[in-house]
C-alpha positions as CSV (number, residue, x, y, z in Angstrom):
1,X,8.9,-16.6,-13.1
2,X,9.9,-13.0,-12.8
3,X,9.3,-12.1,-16.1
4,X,6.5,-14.2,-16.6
5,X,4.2,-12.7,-14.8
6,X,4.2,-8.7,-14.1
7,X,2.6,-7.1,-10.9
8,X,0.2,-4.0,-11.3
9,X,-1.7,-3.3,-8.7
10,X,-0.8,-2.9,-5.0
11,X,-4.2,-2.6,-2.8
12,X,-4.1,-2.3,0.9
13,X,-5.5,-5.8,1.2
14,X,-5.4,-7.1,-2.3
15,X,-2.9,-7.7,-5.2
16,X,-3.6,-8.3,-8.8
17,X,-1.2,-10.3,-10.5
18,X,-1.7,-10.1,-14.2
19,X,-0.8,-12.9,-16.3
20,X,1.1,-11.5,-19.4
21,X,-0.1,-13.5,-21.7
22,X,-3.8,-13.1,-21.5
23,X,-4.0,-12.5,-25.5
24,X,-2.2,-15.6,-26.0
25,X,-5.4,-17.3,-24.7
26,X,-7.8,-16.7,-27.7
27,X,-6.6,-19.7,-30.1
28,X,-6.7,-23.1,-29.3
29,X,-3.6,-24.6,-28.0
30,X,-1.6,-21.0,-26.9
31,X,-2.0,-21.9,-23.2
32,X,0.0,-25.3,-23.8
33,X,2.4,-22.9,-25.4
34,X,2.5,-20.3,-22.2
35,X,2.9,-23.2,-19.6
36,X,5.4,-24.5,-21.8
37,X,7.1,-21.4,-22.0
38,X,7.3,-20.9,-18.4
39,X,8.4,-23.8,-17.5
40,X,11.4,-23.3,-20.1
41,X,12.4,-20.3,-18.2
42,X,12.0,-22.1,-15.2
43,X,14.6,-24.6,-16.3
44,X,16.5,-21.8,-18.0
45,X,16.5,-23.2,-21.7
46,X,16.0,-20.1,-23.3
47,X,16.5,-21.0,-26.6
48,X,13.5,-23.5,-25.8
49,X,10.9,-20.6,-24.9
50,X,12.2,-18.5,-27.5
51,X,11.3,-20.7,-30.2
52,X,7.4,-21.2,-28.5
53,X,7.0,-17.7,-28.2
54,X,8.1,-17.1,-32.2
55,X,5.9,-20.1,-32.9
56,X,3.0,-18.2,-30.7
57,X,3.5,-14.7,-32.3
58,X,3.5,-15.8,-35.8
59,X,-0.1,-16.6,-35.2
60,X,-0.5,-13.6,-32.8
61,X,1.9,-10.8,-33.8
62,X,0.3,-8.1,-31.7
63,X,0.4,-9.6,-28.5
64,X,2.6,-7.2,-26.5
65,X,3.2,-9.6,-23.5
66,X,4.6,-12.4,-25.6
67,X,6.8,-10.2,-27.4
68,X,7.6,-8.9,-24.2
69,X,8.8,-12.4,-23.0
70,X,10.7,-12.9,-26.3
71,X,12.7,-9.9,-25.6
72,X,13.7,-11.6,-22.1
73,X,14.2,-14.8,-23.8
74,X,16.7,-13.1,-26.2
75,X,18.4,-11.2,-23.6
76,X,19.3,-14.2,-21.5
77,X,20.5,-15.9,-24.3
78,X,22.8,-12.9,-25.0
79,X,21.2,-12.0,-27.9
80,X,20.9,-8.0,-27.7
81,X,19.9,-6.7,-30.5
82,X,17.3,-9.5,-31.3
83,X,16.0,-8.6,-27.7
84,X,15.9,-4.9,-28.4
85,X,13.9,-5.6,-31.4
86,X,11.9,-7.9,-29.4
87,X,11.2,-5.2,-27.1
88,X,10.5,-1.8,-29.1
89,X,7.8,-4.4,-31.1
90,X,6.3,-5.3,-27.2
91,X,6.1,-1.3,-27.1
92,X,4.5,-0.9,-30.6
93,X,2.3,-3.6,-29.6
94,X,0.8,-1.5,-26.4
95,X,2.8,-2.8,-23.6
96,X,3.3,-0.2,-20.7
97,X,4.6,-1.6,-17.7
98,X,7.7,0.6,-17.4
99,X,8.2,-0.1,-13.4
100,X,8.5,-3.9,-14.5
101,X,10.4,-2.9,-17.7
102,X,13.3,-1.1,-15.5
103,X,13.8,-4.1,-12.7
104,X,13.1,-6.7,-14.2
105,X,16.6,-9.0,-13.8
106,X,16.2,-11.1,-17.4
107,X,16.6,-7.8,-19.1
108,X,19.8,-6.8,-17.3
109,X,22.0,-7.6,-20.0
110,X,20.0,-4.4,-22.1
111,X,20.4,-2.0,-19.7
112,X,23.0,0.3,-22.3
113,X,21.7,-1.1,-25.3
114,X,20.7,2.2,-27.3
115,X,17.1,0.8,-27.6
116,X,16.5,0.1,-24.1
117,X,17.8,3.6,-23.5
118,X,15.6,5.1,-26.4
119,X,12.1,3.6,-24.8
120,X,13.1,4.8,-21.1
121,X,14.1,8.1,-21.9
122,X,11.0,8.8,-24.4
123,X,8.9,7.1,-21.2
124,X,10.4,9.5,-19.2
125,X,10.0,12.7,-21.3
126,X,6.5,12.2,-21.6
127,X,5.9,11.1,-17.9
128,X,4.4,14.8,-16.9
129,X,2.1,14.5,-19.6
130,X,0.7,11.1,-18.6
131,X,0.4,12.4,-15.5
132,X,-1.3,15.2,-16.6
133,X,-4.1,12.8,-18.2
134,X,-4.1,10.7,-15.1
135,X,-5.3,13.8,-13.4
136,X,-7.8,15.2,-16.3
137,X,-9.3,12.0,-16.7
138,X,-10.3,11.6,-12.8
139,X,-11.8,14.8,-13.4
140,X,-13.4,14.3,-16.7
141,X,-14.9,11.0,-14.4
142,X,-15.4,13.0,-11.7
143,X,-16.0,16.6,-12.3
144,X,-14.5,19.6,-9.9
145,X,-17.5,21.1,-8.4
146,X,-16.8,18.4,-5.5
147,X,-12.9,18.2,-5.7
148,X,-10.0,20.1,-4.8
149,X,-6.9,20.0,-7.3
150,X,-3.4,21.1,-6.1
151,X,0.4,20.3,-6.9
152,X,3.2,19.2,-4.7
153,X,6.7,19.8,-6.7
154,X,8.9,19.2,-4.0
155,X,6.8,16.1,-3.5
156,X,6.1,15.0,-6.4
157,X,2.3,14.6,-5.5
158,X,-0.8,15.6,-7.9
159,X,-4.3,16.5,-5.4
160,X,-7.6,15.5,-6.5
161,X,-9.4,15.6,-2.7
162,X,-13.1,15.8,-2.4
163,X,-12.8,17.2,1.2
164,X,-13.6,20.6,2.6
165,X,-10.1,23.2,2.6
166,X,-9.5,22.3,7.0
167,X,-9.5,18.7,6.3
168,X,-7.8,19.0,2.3
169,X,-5.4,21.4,4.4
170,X,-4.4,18.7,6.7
171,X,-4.1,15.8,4.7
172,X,-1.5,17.9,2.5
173,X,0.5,18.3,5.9
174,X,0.2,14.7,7.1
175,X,1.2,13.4,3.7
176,X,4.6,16.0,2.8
177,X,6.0,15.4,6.4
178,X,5.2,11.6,6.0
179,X,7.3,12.2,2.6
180,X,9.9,13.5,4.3
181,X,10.2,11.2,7.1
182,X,9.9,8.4,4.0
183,X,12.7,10.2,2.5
184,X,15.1,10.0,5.6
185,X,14.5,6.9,6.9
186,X,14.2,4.8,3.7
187,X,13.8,5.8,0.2
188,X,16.5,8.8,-0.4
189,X,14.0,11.0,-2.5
190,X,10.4,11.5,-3.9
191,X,9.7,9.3,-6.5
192,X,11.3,10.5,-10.2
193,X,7.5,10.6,-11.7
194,X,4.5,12.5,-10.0
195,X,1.5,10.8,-7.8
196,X,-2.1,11.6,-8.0
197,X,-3.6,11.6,-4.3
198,X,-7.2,11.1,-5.1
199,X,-9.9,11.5,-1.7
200,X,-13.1,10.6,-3.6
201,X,-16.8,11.3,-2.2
202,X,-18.1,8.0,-0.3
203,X,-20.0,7.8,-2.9
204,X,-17.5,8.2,-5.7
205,X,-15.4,5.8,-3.6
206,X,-18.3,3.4,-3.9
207,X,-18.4,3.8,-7.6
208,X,-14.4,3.6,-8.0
209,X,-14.3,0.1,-5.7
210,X,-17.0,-1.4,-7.4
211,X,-19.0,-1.4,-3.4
212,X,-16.2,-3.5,-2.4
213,X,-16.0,-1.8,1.4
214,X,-13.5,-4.6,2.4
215,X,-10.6,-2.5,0.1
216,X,-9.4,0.6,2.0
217,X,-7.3,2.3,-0.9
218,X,-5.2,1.4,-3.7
219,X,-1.9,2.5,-5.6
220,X,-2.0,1.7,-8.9
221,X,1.8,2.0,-9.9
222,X,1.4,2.5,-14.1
223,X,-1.2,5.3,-13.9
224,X,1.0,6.5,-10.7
225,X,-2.7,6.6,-9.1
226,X,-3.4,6.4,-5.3
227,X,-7.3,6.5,-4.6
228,X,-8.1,6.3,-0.5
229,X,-11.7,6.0,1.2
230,X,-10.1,7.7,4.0
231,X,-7.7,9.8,4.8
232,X,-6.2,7.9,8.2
233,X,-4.7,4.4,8.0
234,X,-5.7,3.9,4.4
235,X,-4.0,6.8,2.6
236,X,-1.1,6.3,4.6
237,X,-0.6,2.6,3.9
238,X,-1.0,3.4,0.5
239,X,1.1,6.7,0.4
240,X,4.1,4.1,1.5
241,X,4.1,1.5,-1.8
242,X,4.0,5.2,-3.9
243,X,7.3,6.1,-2.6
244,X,8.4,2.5,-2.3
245,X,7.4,2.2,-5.6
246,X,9.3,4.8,-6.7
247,X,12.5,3.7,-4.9
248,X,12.6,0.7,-6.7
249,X,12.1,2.2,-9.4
250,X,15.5,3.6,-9.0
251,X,17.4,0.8,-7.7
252,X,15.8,-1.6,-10.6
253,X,14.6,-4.0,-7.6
254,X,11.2,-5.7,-7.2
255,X,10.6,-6.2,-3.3
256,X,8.8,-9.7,-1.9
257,X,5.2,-8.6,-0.6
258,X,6.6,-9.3,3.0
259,X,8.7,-5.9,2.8
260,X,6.3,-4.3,0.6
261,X,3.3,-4.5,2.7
262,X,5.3,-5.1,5.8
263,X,6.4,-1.2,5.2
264,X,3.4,0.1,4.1
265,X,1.3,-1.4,7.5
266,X,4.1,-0.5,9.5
267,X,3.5,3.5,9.0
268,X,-0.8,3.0,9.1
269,X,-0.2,4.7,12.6
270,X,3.2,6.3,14.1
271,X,3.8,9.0,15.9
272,X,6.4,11.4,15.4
273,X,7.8,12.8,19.0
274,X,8.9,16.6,19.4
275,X,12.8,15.5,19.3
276,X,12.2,14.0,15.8
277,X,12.3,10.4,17.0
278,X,9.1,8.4,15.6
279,X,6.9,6.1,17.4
280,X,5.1,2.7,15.7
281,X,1.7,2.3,16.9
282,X,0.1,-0.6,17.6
283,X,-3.5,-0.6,16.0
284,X,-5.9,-3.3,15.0
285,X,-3.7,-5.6,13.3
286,X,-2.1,-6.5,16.6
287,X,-5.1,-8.0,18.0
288,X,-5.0,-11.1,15.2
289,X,-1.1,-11.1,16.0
290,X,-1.1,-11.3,19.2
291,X,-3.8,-14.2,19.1
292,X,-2.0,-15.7,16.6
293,X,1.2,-16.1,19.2
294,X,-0.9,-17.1,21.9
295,X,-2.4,-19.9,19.9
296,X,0.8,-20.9,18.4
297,X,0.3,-20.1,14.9
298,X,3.0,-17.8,13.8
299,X,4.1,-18.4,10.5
300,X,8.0,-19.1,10.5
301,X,10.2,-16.2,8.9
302,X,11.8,-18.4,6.3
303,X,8.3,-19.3,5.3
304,X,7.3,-15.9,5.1
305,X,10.6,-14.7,3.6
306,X,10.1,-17.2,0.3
307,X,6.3,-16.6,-0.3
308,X,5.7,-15.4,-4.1
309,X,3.4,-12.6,-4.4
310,X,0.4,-14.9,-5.1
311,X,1.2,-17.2,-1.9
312,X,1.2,-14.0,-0.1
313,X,-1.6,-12.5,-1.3
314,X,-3.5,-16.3,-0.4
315,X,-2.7,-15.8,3.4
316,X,-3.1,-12.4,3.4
317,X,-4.9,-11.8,6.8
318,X,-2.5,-13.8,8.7
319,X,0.3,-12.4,7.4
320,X,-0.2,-8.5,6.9
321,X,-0.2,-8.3,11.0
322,X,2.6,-10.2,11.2
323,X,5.0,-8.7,8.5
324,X,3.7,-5.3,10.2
325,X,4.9,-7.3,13.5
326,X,8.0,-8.0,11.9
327,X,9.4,-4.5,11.1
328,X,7.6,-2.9,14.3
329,X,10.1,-5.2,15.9
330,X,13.3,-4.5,13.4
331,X,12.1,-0.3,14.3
332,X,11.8,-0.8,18.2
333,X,15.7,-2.3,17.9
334,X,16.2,0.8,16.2
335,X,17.1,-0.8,12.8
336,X,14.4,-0.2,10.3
337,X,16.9,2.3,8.1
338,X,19.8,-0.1,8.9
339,X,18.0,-3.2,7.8
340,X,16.3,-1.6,4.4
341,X,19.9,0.1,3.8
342,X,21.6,-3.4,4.0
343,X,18.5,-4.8,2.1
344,X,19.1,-2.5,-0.6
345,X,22.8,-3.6,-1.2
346,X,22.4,-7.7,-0.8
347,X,19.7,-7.6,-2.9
348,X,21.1,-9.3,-5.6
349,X,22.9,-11.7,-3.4
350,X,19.8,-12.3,-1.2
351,X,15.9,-11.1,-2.3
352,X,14.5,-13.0,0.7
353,X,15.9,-10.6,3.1
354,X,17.7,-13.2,5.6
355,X,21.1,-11.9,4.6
356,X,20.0,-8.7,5.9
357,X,19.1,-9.6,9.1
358,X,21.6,-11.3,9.8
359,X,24.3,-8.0,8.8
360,X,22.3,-5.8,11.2
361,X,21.6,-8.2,13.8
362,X,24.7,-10.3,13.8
363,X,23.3,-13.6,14.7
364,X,21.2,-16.1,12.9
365,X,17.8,-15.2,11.5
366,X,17.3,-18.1,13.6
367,X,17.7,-16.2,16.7
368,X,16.5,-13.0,15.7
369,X,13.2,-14.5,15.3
370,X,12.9,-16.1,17.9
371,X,13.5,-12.5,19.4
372,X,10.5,-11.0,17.7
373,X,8.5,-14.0,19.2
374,X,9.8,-13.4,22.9
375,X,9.4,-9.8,22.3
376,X,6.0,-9.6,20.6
377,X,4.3,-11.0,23.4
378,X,5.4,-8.6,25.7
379,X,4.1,-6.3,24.2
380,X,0.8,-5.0,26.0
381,X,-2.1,-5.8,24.5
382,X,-4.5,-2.8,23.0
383,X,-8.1,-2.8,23.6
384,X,-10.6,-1.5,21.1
385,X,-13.5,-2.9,22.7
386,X,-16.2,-0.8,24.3
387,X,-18.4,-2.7,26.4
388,X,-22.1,-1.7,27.5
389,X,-20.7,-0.6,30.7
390,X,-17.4,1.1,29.5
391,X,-16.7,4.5,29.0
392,X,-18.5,5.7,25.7
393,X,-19.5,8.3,24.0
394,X,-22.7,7.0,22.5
395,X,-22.9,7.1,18.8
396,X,-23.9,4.9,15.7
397,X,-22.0,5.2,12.8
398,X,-20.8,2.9,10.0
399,X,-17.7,2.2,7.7
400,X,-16.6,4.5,4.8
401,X,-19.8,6.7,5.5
402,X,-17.6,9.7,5.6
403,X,-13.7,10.4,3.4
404,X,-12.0,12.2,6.7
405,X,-13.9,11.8,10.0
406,X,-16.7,9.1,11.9
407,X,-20.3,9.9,10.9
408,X,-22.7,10.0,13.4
409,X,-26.0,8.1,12.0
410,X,-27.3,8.2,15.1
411,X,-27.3,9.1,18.7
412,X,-28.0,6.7,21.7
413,X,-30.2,8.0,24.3
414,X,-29.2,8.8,27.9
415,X,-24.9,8.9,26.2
416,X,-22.7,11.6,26.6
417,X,-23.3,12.7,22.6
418,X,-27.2,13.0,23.6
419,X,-25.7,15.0,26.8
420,X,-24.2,17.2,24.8
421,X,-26.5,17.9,22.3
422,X,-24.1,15.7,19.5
423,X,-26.5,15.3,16.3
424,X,-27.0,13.1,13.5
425,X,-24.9,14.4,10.7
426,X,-22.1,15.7,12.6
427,X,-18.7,14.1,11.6
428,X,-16.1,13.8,14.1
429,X,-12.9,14.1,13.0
430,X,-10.7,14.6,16.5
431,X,-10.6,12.9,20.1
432,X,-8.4,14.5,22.9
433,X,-6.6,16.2,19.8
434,X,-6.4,12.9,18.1
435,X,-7.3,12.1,14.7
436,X,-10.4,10.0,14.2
437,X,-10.7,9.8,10.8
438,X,-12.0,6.1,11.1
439,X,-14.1,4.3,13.5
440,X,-11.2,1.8,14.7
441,X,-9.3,5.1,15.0
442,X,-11.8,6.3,17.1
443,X,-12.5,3.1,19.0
444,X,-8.7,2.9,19.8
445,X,-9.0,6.7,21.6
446,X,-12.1,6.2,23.5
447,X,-11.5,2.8,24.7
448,X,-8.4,3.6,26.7
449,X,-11.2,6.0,29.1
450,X,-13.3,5.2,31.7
451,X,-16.5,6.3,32.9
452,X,-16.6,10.0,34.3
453,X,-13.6,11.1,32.0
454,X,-14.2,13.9,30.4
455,X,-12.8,14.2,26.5
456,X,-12.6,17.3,24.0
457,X,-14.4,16.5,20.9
458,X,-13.7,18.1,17.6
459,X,-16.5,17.8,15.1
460,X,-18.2,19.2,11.8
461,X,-21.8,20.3,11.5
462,X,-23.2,21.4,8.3
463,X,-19.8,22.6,7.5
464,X,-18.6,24.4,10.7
465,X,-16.1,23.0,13.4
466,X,-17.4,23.2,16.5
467,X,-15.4,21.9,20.0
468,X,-17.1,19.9,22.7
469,X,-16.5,18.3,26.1
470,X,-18.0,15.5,26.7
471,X,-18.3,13.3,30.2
472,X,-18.0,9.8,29.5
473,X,-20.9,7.5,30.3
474,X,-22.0,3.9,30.0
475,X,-23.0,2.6,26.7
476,X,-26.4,1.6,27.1
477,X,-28.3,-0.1,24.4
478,X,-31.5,0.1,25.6
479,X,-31.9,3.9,26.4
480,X,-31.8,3.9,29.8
481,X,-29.9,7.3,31.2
């Protein structure tokens, strides 16, 4: 059903799959029609759903997604200009998903049909402006005494950061050389349209996600919109499906999930060494993996590999650790631009991705997972847990309290923050020159010490950085020194 159903919104754990024919719901009878439709595409008599969807927009003239459907319907059927027409009256009708519109594989046969061209390149022309909006409505919603706006041309990227100018300052560097390495290893170039990097206030975050502090950040592809609580794993993830995005844009490919968010969790936490080379890290998402394998619950790649989006999106926390698993693998063969090269080009031959393993690998898929299984558990284990008698440094803090650092809501007695005179308010946003812009970030530094280490501690107060060494000591939740 690839054209039946068209996907918007790509959230770091949530994707919303909008069915296109929500207007054909308002008279009795149109959903008979729609699952009717669908399943004539499905059994590829054309001339079947063409003849429900006239039958629906008679009634309905205005509904864009329909017409939208038609124009597929026509094109398959080789019936250009009637799709053309089909299409520039989806257009007048208000549709707008122009990522969809330019891979979508039913309307491949219109690709130098003058009114295909016509719509693309008049989407195109106008794509600064629309950006332009994108960033004057976030700050006709929320204002500019607390934000920051700056463009990237080389990157493509539009700034909307509520952060102070160190942290806005960094997040600019971490996100043009996270481009760049995007650009090298995968996606050739910046995206053809321009991003907007929005940082809101926690409070604004609050406001944009509804209080939903289980979603981390979104990309929102039409509006070309990424919004991140944070500016660590979140923004990161999410920085990935812009360029992706943008990449497929180009090729006039649609991705499963399982490479989409497979990529996008794979760069959460890297490193990139002083020779150029770039390190996977493992974070959080290797704890459920790695339980997942002991238990015997892996999920088998030709499973994963034929999921649709909303199968996916049904298992999502079993199976964004292990697509991440997945590529860290493909990446520690040293294969991750190899495979997505030879993705790229068997594409049409193969979506699932199979094909492409086995170019790069040169045996079965098979075998190479069975690889990825020997290999991930090897793989030492991380620890994030700090136990009352670990190593600590003795705060209390919560999630999405602060955009770029760990908030300190409170200090436990006798620690090594009391120690050293740490106070409520302070935000720390480095460990041993680490980044700690989250709390599992932070747990993932600190829990690798012992007791008696001493660590260099980079915090804010009130707007000033200040540097700290701390001795590790004991969590104790009971106040004793």
């Amino acid at each position: 059903m690839r054209s039946r159903r068209i996907i918007a919104v790509v959230l770091l754990c949530l994707i919303t799959v909008i069915c296109p024919s929500a207007n054909a719901q308002e008279s009795d009878g149109s959903g008979d029609i729609e699952s009717r439709m669908i399943e004539a595409f499905d059994r590829g008599n054309y001339a079947r759903a063409a003849t429900l969807i006239e039958t629906h927009v008679a009634e309905h003239p205005r509904d864009a997604y329909m017409l939208y459907n038609l124009a597929c319907a026509r094109c398959m059927m080789e019936e250009y200009d009637a799709s053309a027409e089909a299409l520039l009256r989806a257009f007048k009708a208000g549709f707008k998903d122009l990522e969809h519109l330019r891979v979508d594989p039913d309307l491949k046969g219109l690709r130098d049909h003058p009114t295909y061209k016509a719509i693309l390149e008049r989407a195109d022309d106008g794509d600064r402006d629309r950006m332009k909006t994108s960033v004057e409505q976030w700050r006709e919603t929320y204002g500019s005494e607390n934000y920051r706006y700056e463009t990237d041309a080389d990157h493509k990227l539009h700034f909307a950061t509520a952060l102070d100018e160190t942290s806005h300052k960094e997040v600019r560097a971490m996100l043009e050389a996270q481009a760049d390495l995007l650009t090298k290893l995968l996606f050739e170039e910046p995206p053809r349209s321009y991003v907007l990097i929005a940082v809101p206030t926690p409070e604004d975050s609050d406001t944009f996600f509804k209080n939903n502090d289980a979603i981390g950040g979104i990309y929102e592809h039409s509006p070309r919109r990424l919004v991140a609580r944070d500016i660590g794993s979140s923004l990161r993830h999410e920085f990935v499906h812009a360029y992706h995005f943008g990449h497929m844009e180009r090729l006039r490919q649609m991705h499963p999930l399982w490479v989409q968010e497979g990529l996008a969790s794979l760069f959460e936490d890297y490193e990139v060494d002083e020779d150029g080379s770039i390190r996977f890290l493992p974070n959080d998402r290797q704890l459920i993996i790695k339980s997942r394998a002991r238990g015997g619950r892996l999920i088998g790649w030709e499973e994963v590999m034929g999921l649709s989006g909303e199968a996916f999106m049904d298992r999502a926390a079993k199976l964004y650790p292990q697509v991440r698993s997945m590529f860290e693998f493909i990446a520690d063969r040293g294969k991750l631009s190899e495979w997505y090269a030879t993705y790229v080009k068997t594409y049409d031959e193969d979506r699932s991705g199979a094909m492409a393993f086995e170019q790069v690998f040169g045996e079965p898929v098979a075998d190479v997972e069975r690889a990825w299984r020997k290999w991930l558990i090897d793989q030492p284990e991380i620890d994030l847990r700090i136990g009352a008698d670990d190593g600590a440094i003795g705060i209390q803090s919560g999630e999405n309290l602060s955009n770029d650092g760990v908030l300190v809501t409170g200090v436990v007695p006798g620690s090594a923050a009391s120690r050293s005179r740490v106070l409520k308010g302070d935000v720390i946003v480095s460990v041993d020159g680490k980044a700690t812009r989250t709390l599992v970030e932070l747990r993932r530094v600190v829990a690798v010490k012992e007791v008696g280490d001493e660590v260099k501690v980079r915090l804010r107060r009130q707007g000033e950085y200040l540097n700290m060494t701390l001795v590790l000591r004991p969590l104790y939740g009971n106040g004793r020194p």
